[in-house]
N, C-alpha and C positions, 0 to 999 in steps of 0.2 A: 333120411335113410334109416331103416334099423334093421340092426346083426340081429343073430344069437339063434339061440333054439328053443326058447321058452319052457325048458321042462327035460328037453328030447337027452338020454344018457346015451355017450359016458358023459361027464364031467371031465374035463381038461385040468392035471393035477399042476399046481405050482410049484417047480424047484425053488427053493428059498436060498440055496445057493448059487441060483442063475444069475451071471454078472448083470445081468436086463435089469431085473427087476426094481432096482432104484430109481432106474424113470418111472416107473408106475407109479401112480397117485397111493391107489389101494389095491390089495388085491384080494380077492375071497376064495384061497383053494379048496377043495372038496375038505371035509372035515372040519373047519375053521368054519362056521355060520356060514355053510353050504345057502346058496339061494339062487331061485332059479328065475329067469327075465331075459330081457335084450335091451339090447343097448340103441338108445334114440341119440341118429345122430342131425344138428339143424345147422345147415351151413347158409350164410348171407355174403352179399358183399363185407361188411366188418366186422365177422364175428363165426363162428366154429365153436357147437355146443355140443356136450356129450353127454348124455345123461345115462344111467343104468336105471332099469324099469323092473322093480322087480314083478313076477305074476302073481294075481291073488288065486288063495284056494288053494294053491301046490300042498299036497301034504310035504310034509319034512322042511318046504322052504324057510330059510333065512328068513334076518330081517336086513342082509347088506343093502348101503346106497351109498352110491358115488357120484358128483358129476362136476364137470369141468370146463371153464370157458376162453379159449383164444380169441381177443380183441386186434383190427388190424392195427397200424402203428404209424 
């Protein structure tokens, strides 16, 4: 599966004081190494992967990357 909008504005801004945002791994709000991509998500029987993609060529884009793996148990 992959989110996102590859480029497409507005930008969804980050509250830094939203109680959420401590589960987040990372987060890249607009003005902080802005970068623009979607997010590849690869699910299996024992595993759940998340990867952020960013797009090449965007003018202004970042260089954010994030990605993250749940193993079954």
């Amino acid at each position: 599966m992959i989110t996102g909008t590859g480029g497409a504005t507005p930008q969804v801004s980050i509250d830094p004081s939203d109680p959420a945002l401590p589960y987040f791994r990372a987060s890249n709000g607009a003005g902080s190494n802005a970068t623009w991509g979607v997010t590849q998500i690869t699910i299996s029987q024992t595993q759940l992967t998340d990867q952020f993609v960013a797009v090449a060529g965007v003018k202004g884009s970042g260089s954010f990357t994030d990605t993250f793996t749940i193993l079954a148990s």
